[in-house]
C-alpha positions in Angstrom: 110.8 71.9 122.2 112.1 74.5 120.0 115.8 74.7 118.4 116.5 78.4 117.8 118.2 79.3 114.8 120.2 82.8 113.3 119.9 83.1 109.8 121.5 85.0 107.8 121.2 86.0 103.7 120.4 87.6 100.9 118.4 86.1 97.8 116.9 88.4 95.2 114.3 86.5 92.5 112.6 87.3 89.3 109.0 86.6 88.6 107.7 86.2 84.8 107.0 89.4 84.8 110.3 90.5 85.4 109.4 92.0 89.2 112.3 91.8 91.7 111.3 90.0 95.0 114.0 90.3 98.0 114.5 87.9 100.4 116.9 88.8 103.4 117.5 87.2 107.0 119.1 88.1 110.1 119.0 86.6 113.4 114.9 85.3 113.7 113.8 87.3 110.9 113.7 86.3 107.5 111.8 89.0 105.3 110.2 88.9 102.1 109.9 91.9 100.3 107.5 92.2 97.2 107.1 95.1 94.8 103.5 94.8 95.2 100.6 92.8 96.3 99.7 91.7 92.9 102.8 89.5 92.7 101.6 86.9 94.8 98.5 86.7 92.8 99.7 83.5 90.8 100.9 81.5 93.9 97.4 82.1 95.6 95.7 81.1 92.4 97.4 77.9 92.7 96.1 77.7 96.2 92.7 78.2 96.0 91.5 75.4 98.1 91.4 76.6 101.5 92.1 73.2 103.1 95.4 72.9 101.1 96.0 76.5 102.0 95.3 76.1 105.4 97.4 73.3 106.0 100.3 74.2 104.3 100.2 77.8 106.5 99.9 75.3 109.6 102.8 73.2 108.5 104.5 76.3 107.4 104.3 77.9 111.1 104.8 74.8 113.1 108.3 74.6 111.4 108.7 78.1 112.1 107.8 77.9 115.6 109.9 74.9 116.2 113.1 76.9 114.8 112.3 79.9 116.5 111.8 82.1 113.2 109.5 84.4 112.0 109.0 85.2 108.5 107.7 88.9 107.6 106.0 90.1 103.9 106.6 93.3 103.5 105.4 96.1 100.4 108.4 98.6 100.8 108.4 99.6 104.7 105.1 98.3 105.5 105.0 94.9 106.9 101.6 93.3 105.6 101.7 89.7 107.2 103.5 87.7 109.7 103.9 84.1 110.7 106.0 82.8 112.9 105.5 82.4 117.1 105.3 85.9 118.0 102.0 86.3 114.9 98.8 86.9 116.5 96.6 85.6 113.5 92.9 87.2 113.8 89.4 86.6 112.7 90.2 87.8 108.6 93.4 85.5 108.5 90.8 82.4 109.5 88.1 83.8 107.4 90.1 83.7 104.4 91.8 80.6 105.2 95.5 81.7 106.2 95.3 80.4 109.9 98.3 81.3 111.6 99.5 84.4 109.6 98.9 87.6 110.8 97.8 89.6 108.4 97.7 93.7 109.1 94.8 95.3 107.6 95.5 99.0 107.0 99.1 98.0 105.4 97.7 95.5 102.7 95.1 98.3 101.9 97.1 100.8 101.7 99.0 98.4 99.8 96.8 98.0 97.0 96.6 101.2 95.6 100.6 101.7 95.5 101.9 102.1 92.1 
């Protein structure tokens, strides 16, 4: 059984580097925005096992689910990864150990060579 929620914010944060990331959320949507795919480089370093990262994605979309919220990464206006009920997770997001996030391909490419 599910317990839909509506959120609603604004959170800006500062990484040692001094890079901006933005959270927002409105209604089922809370959104993540990152200057650039390199700034979650440290936080996956720290999740380098892929059972730990597996399981905390899991845990991370059941709570999701169970709210009725999806959480979106985006790098400016391209969306990059979803999780959240409505994700449809495919064979790279298992191969590399995210499970139940969506991760969209041609974004996070084109991703990586933004400046």
């Amino acid at each position: 059984m599910s317990y839909p929620l509506d959120v609603s914010g604004r959170l800006s944060l500062t990484d040692e580097n001094g890079k901006q990331i933005l959270v927002t959320a409105e209604k089922q949507t809370i959104t993540v925005t990152l200057p650039s795919l390199w700034v979650g480089h440290p936080m996956l370093r720290q999740l380098s096992n892929r059972r730990q990262r597996t399981s905390m994605m899991e845990n991370i979309y059941g709570g999701l689910k169970h709210a009725d919220l999806m959480i979106e990464f985006r790098i400016a206006d391209r969306i990059i990864a979803l999780v959240g009920p409505q994700s449809r997770p495919g064979f790279l997001s298992h191969l590399v150990g995210f499970g139940p996030v969506e991760l969209k391909i041609v974004p996070i490419l084109l991703s990586l060579f933004k400046r």
